[in-house]
PDB file of N, CA, C, O and CB in Angstrom:
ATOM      1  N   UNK A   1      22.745  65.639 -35.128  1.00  0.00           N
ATOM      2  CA  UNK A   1      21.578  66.515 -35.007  1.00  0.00           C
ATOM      3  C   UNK A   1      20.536  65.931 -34.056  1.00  0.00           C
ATOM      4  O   UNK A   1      19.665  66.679 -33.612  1.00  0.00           O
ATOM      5  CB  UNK A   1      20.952  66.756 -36.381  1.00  0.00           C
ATOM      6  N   UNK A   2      20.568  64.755 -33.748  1.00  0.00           N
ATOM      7  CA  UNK A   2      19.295  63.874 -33.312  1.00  0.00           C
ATOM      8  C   UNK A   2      19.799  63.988 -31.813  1.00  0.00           C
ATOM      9  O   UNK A   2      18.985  64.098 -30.896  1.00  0.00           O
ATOM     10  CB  UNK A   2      19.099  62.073 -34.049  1.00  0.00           C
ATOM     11  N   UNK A   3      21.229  63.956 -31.582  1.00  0.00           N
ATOM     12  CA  UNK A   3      21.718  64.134 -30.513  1.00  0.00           C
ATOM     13  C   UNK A   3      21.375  65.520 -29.537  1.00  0.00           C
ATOM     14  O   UNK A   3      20.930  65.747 -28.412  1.00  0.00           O
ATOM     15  CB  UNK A   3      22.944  63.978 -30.864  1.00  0.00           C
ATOM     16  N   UNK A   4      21.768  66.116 -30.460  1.00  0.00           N
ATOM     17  CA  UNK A   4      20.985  67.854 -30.151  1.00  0.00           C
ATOM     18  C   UNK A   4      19.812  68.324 -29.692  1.00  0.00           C
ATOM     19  O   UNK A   4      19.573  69.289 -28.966  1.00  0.00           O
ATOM     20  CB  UNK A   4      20.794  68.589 -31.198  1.00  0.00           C
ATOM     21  N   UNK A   5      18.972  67.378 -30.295  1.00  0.00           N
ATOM     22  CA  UNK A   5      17.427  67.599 -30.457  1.00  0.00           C
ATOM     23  C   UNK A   5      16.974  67.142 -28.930  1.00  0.00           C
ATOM     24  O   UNK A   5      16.170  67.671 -28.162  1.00  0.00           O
ATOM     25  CB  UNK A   5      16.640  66.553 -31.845  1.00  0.00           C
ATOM     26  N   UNK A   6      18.175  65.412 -28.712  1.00  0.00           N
ATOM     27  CA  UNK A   6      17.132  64.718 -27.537  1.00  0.00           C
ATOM     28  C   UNK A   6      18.166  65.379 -26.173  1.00  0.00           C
ATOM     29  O   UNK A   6      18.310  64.675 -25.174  1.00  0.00           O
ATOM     30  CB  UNK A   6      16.984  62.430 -27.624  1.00  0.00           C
ATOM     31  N   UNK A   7      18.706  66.484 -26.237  1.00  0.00           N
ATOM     32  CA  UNK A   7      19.496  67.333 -25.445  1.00  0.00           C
ATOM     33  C   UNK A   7      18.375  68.784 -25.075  1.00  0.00           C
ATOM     34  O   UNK A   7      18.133  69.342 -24.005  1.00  0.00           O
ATOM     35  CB  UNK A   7      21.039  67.718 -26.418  1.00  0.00           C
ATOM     36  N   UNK A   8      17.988  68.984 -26.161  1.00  0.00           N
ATOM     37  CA  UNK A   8      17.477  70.402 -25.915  1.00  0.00           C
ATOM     38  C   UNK A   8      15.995  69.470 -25.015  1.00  0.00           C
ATOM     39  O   UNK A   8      15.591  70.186 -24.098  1.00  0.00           O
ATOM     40  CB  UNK A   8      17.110  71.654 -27.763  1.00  0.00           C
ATOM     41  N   UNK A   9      15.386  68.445 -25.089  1.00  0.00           N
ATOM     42  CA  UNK A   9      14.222  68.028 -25.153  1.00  0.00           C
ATOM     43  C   UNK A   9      14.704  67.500 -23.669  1.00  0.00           C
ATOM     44  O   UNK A   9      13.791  67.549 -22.844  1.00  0.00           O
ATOM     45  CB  UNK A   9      13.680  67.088 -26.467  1.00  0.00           C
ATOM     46  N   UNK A  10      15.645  67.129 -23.293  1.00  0.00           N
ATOM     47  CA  UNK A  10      16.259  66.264 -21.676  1.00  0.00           C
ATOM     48  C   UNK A  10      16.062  67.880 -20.771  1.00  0.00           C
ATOM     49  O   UNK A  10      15.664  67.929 -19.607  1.00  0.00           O
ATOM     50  CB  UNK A  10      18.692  65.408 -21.725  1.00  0.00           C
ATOM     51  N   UNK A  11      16.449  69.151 -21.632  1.00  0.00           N
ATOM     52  CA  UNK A  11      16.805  70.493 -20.746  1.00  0.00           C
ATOM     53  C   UNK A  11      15.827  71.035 -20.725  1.00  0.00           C
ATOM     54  O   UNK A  11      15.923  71.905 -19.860  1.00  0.00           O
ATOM     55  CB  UNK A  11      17.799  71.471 -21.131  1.00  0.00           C
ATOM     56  N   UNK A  12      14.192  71.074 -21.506  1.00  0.00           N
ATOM     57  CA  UNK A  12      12.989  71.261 -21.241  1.00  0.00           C
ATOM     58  C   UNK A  12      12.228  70.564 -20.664  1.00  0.00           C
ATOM     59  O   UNK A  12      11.380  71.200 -20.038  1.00  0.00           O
ATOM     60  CB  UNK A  12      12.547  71.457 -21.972  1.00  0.00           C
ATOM     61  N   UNK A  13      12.149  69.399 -20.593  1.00  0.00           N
ATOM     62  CA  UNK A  13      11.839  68.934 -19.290  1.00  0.00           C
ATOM     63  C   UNK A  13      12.130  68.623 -18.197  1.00  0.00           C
ATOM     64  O   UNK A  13      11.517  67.750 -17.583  1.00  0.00           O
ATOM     65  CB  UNK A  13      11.566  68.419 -19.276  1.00  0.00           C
ATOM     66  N   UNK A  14      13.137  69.279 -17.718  1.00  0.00           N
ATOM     67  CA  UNK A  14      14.078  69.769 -16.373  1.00  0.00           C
ATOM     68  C   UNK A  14      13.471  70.789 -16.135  1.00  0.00           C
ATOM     69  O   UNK A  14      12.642  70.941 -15.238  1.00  0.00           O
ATOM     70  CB  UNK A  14      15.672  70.101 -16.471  1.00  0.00           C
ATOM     71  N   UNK A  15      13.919  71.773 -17.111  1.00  0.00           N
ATOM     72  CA  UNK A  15      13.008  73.353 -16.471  1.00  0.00           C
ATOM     73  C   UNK A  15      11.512  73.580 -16.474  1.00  0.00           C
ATOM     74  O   UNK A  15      11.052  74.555 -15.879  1.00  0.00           O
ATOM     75  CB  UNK A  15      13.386  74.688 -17.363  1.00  0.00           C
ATOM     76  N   UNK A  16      10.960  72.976 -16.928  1.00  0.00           N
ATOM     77  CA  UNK A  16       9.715  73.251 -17.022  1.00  0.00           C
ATOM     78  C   UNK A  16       9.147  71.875 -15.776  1.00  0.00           C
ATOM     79  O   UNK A  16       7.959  71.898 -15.454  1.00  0.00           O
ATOM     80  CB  UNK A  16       9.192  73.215 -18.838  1.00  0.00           C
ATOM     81  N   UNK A  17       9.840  71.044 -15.321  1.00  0.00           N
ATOM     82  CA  UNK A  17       9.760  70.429 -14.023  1.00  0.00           C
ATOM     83  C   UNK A  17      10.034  70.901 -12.603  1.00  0.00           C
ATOM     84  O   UNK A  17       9.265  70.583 -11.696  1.00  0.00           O
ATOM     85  CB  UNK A  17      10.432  69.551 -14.130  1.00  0.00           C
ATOM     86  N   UNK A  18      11.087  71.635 -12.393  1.00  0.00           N
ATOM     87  CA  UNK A  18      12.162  72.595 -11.830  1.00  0.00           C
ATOM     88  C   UNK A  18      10.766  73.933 -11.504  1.00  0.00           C
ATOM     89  O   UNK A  18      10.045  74.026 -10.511  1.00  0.00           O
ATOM     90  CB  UNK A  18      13.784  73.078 -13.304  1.00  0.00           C
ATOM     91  N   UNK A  19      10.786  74.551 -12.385  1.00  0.00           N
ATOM     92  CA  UNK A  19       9.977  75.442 -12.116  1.00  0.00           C
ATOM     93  C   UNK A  19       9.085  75.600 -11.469  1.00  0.00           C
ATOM     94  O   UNK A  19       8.832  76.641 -10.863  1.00  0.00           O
ATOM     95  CB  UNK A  19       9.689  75.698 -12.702  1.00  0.00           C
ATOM     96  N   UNK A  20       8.249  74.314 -11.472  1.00  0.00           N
ATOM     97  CA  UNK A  20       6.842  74.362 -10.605  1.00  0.00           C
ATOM     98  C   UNK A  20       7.671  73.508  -9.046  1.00  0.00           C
ATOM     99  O   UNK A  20       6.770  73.503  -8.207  1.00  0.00           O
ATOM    100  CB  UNK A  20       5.121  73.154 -11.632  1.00  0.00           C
ATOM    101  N   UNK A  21       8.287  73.189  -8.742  1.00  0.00           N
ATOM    102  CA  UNK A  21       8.612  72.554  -7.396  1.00  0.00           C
ATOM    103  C   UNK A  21       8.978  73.697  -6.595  1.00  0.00           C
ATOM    104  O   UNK A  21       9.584  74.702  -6.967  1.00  0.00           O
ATOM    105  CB  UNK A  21       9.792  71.440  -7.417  1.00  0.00           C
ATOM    106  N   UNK A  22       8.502  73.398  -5.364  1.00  0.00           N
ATOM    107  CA  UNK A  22       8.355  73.851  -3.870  1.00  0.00           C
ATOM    108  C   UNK A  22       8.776  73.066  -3.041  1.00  0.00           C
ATOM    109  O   UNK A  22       7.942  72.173  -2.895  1.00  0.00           O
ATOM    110  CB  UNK A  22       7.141  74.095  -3.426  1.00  0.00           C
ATOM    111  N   UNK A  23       9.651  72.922  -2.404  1.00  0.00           N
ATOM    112  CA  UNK A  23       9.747  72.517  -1.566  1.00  0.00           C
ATOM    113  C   UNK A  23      11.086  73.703  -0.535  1.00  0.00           C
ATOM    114  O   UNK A  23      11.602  74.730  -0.976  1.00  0.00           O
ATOM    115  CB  UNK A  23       9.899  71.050  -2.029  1.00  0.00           C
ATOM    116  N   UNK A  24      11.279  73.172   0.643  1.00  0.00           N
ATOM    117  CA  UNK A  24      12.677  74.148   0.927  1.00  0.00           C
ATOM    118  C   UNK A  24      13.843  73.482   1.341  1.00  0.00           C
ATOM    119  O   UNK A  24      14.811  73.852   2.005  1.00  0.00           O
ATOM    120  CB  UNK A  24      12.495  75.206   2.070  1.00  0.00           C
ATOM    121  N   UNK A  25      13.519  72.339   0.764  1.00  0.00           N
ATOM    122  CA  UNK A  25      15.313  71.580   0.386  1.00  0.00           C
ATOM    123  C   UNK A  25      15.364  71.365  -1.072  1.00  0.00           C
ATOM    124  O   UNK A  25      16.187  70.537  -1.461  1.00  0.00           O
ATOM    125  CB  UNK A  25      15.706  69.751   1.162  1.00  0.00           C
ATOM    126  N   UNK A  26      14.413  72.143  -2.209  1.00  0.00           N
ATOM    127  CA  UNK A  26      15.069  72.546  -3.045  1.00  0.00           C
ATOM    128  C   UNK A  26      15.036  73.986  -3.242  1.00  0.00           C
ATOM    129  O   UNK A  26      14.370  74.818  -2.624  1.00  0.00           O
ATOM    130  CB  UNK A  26      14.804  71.905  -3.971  1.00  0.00           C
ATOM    131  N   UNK A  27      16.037  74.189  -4.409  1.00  0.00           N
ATOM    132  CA  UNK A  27      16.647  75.366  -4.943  1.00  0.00           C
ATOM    133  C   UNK A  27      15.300  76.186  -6.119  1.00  0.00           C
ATOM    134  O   UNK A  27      14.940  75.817  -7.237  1.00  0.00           O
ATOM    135  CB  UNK A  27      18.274  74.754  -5.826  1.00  0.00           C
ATOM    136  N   UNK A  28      14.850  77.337  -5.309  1.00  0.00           N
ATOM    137  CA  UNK A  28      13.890  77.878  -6.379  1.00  0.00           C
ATOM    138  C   UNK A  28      14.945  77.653  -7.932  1.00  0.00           C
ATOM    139  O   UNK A  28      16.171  77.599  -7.827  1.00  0.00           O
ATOM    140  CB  UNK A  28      13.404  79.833  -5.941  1.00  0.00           C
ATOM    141  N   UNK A  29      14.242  77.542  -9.296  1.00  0.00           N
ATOM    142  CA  UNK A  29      14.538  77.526 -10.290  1.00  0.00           C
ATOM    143  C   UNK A  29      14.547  79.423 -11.046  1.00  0.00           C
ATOM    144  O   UNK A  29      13.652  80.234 -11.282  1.00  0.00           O
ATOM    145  CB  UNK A  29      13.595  76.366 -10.775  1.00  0.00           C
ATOM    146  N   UNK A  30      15.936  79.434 -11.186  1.00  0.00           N
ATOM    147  CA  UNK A  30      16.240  81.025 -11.462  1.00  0.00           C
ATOM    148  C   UNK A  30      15.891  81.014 -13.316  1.00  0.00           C
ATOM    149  O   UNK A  30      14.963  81.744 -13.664  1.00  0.00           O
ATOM    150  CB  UNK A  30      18.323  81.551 -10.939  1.00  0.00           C
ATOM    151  N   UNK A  31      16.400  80.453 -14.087  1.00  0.00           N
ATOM    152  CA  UNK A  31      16.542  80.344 -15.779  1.00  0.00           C
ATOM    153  C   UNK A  31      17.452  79.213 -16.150  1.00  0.00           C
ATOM    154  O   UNK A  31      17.669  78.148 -15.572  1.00  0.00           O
ATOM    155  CB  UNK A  31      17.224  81.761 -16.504  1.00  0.00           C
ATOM    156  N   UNK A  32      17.968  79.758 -17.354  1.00  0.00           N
ATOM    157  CA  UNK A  32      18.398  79.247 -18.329  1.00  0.00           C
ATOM    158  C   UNK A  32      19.922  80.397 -19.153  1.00  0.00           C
ATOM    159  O   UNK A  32      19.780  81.496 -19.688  1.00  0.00           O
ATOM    160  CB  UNK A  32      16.920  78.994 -19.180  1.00  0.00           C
ATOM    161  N   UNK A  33      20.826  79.851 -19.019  1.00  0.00           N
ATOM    162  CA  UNK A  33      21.725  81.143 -19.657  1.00  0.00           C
ATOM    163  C   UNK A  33      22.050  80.726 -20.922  1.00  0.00           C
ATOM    164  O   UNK A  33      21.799  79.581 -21.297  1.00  0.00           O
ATOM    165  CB  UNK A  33      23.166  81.563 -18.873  1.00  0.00           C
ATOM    166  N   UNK A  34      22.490  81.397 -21.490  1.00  0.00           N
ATOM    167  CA  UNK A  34      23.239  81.419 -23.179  1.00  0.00           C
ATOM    168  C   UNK A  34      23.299  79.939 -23.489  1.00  0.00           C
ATOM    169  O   UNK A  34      22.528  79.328 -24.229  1.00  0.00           O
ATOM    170  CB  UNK A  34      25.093  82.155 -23.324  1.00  0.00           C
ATOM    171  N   UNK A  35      24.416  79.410 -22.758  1.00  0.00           N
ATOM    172  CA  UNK A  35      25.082  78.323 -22.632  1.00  0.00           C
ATOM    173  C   UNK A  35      24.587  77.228 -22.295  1.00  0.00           C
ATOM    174  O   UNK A  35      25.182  76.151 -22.250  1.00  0.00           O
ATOM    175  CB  UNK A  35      25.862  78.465 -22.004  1.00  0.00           C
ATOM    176  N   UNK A  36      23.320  77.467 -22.005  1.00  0.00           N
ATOM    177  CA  UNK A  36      22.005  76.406 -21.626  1.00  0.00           C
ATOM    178  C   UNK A  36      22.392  75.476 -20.381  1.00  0.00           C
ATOM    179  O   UNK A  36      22.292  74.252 -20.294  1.00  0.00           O
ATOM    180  CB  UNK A  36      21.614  75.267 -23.036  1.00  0.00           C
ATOM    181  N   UNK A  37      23.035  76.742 -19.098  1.00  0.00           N
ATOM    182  CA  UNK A  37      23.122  76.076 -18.281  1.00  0.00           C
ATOM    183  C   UNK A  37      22.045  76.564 -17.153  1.00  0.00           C
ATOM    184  O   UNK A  37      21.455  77.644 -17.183  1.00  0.00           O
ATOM    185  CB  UNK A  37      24.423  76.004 -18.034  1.00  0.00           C
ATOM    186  N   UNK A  38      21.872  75.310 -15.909  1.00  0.00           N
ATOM    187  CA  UNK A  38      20.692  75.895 -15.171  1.00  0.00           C
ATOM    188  C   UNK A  38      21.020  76.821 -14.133  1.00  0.00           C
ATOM    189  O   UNK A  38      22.014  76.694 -13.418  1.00  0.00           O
ATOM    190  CB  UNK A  38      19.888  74.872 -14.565  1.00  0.00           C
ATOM    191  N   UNK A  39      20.129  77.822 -14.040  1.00  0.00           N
ATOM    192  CA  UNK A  39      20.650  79.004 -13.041  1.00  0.00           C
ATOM    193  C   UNK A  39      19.697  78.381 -11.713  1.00  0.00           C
ATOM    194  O   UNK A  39      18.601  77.841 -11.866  1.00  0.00           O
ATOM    195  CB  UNK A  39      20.183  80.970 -13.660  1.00  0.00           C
ATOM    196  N   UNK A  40      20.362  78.584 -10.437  1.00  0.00           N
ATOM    197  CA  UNK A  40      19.335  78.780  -9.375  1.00  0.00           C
ATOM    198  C   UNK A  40      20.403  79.496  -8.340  1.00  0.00           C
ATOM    199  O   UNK A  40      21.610  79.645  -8.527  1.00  0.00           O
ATOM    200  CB  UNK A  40      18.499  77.224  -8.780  1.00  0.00           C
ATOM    201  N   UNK A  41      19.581  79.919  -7.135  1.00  0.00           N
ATOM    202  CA  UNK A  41      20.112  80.667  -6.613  1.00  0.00           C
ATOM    203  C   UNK A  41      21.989  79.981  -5.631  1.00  0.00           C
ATOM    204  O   UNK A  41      22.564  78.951  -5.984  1.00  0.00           O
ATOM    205  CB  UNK A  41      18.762  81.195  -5.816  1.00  0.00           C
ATOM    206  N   UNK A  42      22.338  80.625  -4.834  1.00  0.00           N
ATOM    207  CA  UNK A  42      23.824  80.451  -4.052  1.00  0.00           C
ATOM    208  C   UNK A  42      23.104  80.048  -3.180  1.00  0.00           C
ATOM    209  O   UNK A  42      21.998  80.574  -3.060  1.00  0.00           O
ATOM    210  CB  UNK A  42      24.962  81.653  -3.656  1.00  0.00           C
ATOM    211  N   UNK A  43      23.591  78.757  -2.107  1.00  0.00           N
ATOM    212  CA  UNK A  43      23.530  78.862  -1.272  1.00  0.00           C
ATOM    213  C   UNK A  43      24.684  79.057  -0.501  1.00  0.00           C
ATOM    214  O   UNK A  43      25.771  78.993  -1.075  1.00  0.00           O
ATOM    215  CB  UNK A  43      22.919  78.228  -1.137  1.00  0.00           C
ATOM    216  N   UNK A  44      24.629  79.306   0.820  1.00  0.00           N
ATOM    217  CA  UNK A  44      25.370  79.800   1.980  1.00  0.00           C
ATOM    218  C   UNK A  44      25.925  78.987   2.043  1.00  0.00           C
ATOM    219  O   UNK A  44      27.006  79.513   2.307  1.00  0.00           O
ATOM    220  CB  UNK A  44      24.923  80.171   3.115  1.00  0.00           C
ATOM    221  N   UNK A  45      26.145  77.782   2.009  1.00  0.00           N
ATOM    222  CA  UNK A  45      27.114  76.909   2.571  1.00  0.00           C
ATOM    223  C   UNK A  45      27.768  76.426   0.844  1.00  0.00           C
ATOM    224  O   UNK A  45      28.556  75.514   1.093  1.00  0.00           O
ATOM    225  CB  UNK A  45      26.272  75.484   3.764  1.00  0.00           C
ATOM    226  N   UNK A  46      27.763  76.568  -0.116  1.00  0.00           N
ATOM    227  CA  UNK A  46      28.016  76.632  -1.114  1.00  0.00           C
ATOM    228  C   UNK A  46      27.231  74.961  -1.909  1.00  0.00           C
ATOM    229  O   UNK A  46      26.071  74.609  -1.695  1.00  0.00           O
ATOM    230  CB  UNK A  46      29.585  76.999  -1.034  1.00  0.00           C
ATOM    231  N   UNK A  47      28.188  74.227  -2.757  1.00  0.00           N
ATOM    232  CA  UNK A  47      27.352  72.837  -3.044  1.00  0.00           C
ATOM    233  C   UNK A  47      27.606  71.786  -2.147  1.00  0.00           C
ATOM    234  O   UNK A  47      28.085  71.826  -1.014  1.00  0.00           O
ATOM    235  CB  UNK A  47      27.643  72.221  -4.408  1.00  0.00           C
ATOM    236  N   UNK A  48      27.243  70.913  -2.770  1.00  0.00           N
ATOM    237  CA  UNK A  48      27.448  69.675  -1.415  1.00  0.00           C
ATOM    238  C   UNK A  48      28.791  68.905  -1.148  1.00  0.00           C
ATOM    239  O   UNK A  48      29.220  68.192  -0.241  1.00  0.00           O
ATOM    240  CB  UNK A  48      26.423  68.361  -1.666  1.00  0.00           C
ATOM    241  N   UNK A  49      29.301  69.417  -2.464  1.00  0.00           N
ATOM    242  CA  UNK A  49      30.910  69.204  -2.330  1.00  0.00           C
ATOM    243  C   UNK A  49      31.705  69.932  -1.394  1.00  0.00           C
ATOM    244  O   UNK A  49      32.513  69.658  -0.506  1.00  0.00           O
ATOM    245  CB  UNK A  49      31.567  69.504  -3.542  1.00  0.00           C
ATOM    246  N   UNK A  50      31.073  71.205  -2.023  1.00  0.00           N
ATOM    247  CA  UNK A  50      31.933  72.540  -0.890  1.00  0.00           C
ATOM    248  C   UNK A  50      31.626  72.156   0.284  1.00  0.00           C
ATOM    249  O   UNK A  50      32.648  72.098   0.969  1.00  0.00           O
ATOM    250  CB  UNK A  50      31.419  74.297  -0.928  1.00  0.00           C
ATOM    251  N   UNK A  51      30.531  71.808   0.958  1.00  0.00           N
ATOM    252  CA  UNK A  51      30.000  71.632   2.092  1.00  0.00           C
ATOM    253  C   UNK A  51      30.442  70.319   2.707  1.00  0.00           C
ATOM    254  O   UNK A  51      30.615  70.148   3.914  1.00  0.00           O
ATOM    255  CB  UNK A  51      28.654  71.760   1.952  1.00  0.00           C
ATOM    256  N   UNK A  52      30.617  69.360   1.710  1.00  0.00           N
ATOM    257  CA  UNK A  52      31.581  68.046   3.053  1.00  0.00           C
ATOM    258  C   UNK A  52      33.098  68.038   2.969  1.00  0.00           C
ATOM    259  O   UNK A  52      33.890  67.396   3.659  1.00  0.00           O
ATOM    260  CB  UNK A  52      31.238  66.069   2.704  1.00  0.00           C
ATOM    261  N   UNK A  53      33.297  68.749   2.139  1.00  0.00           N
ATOM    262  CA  UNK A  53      34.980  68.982   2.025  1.00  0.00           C
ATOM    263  C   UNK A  53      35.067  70.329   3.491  1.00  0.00           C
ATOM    264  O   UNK A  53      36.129  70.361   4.113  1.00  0.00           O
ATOM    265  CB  UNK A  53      35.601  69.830  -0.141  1.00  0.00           C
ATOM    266  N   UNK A  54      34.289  71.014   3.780  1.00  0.00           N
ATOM    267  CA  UNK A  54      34.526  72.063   5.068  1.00  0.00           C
ATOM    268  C   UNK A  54      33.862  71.822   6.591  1.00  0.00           C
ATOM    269  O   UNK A  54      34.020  72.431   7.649  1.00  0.00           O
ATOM    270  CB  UNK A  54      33.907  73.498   4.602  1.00  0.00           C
ATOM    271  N   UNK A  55      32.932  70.495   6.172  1.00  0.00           N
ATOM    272  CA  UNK A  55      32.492  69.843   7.192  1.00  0.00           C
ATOM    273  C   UNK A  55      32.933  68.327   7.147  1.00  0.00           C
ATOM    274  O   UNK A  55      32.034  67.513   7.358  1.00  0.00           O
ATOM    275  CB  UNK A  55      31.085  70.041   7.239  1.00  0.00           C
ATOM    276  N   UNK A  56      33.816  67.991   6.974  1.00  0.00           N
ATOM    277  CA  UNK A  56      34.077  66.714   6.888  1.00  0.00           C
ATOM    278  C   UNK A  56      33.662  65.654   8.113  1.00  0.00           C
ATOM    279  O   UNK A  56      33.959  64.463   8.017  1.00  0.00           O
ATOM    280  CB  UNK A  56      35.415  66.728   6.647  1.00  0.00           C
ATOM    281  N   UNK A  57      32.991  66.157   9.207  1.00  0.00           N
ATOM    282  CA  UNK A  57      32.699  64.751  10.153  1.00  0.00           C
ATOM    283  C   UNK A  57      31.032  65.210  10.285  1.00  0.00           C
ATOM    284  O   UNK A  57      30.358  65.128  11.311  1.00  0.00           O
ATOM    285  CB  UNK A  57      33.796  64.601  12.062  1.00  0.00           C
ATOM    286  N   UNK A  58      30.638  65.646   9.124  1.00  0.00           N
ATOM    287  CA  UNK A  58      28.946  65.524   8.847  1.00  0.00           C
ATOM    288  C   UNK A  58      29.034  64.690   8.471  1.00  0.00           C
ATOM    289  O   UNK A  58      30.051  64.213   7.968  1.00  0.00           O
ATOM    290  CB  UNK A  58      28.045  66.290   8.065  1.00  0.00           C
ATOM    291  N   UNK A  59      27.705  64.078   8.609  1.00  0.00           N
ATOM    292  CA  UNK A  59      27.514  62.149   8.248  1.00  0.00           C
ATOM    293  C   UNK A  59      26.793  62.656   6.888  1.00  0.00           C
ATOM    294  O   UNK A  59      25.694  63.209   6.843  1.00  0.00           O
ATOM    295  CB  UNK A  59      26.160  60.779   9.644  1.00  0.00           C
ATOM    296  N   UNK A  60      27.629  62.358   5.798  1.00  0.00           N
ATOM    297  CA  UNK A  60      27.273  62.315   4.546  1.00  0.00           C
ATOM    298  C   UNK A  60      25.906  61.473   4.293  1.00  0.00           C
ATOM    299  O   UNK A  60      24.998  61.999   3.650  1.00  0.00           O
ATOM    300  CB  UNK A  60      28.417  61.800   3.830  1.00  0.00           C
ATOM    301  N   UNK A  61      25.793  60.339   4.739  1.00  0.00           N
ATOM    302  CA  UNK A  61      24.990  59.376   4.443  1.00  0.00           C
ATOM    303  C   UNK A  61      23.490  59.778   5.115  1.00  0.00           C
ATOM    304  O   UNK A  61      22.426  59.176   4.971  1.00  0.00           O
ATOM    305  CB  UNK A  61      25.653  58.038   4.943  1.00  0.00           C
ATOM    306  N   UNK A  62      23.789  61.099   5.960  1.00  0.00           N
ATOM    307  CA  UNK A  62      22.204  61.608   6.086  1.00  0.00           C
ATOM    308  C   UNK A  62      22.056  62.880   5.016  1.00  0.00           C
ATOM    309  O   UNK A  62      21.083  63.610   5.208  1.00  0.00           O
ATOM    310  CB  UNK A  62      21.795  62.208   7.866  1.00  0.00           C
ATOM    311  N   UNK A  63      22.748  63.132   4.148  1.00  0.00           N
ATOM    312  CA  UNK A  63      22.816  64.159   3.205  1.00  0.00           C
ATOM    313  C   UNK A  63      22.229  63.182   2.073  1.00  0.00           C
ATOM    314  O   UNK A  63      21.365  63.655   1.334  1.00  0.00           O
ATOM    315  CB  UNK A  63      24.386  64.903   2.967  1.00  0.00           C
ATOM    316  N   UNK A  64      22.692  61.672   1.861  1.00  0.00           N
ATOM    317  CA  UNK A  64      22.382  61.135   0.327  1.00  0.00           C
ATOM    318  C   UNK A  64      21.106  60.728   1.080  1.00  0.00           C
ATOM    319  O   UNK A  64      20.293  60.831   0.161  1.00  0.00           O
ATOM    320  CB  UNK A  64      23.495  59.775  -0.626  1.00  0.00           C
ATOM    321  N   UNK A  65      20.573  60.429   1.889  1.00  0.00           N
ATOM    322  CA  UNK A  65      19.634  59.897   2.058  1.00  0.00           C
ATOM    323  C   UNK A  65      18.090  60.987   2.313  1.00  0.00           C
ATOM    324  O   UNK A  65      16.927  60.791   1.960  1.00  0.00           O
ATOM    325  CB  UNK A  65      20.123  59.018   3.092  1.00  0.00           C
ATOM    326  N   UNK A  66      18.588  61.893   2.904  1.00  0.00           N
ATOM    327  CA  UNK A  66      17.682  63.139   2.620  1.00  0.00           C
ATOM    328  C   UNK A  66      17.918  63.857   1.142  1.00  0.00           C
ATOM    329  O   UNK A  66      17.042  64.632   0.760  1.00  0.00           O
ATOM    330  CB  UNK A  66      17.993  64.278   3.808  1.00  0.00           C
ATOM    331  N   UNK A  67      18.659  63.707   0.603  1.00  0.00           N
ATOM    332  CA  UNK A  67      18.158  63.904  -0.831  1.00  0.00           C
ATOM    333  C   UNK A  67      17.400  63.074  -1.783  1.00  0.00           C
ATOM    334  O   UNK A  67      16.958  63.476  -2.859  1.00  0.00           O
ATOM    335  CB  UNK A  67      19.086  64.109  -1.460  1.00  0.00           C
ATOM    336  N   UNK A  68      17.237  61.378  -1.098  1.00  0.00           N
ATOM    337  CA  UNK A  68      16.493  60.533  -2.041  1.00  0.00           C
ATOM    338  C   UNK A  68      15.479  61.061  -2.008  1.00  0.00           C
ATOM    339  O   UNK A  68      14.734  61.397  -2.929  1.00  0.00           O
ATOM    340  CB  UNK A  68      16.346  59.195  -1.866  1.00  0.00           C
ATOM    341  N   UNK A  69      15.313  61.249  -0.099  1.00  0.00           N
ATOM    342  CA  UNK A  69      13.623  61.499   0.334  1.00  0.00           C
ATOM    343  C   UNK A  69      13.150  62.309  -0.911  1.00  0.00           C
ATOM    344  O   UNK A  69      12.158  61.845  -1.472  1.00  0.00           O
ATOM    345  CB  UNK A  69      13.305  62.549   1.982  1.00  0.00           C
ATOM    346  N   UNK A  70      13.567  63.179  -1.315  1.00  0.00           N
ATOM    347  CA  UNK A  70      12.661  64.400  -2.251  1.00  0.00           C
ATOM    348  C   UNK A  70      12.954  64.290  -4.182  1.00  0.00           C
ATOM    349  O   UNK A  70      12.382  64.804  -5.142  1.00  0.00           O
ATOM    350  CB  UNK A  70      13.421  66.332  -1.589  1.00  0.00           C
ATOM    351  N   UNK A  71      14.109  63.365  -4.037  1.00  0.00           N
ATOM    352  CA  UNK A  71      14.413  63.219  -5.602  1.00  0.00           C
ATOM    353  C   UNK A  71      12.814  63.208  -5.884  1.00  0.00           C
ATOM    354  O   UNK A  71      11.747  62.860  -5.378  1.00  0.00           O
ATOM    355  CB  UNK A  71      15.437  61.634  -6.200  1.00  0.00           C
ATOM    356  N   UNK A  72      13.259  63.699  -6.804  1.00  0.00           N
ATOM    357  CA  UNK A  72      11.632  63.832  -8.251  1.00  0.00           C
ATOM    358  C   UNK A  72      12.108  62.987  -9.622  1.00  0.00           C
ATOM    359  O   UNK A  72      11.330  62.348 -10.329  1.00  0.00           O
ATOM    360  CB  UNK A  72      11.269  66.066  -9.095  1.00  0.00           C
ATOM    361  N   UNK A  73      13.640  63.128  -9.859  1.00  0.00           N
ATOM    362  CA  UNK A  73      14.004  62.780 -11.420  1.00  0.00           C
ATOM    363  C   UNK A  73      14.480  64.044 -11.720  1.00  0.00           C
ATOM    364  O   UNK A  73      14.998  64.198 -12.826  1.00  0.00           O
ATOM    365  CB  UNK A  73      12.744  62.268 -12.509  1.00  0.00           C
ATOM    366  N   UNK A  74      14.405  65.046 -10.904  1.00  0.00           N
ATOM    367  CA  UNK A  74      13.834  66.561 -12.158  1.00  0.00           C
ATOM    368  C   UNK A  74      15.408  67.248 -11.332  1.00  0.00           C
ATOM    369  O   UNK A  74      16.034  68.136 -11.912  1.00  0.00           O
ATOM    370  CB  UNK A  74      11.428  67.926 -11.699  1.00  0.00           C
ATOM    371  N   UNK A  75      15.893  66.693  -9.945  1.00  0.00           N
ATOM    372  CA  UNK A  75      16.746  68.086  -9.471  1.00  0.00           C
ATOM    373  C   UNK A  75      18.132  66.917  -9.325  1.00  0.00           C
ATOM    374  O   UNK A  75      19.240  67.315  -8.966  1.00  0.00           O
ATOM    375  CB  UNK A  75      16.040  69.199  -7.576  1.00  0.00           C
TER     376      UNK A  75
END
């Protein structure tokens, strides 16, 4: 039960972090479904998996490194 509790409490302060960020290398924050998973929108090039598996001679290492730039904790 305690497990549960510090689960629902890890997924409210994601969304309620999520929600207020702006930026446009992140993903506006869409909800929350049944299943308490996080919704946000598609992008075009799909995730970042999809995207170096179909671009494979993009330099990954400017993808992890422009994502530190903006890590929050929250995305």
């Amino acid at each position: 039960m305690m497990l549960l509790t510090l689960g629902f409490k890890l997924l409210a302060k994601e969304v309620v972090g999520w929600k207020w960020l702006q930026h446009e290398n992140i993903l506006p924050f869409v909800g929350v479904t049944p299943e308490l998973a996080i919704v946000s929108d598609l992008m075009e090039h799909g995730n970042i998996m999809e995207f170096t598996n179909n671009h494979p001679r993009y330099n990954r290492f400017h993808l992890v490194s422009d994502s530190g730039t903006y890590n929050t904790g929250l995305v």
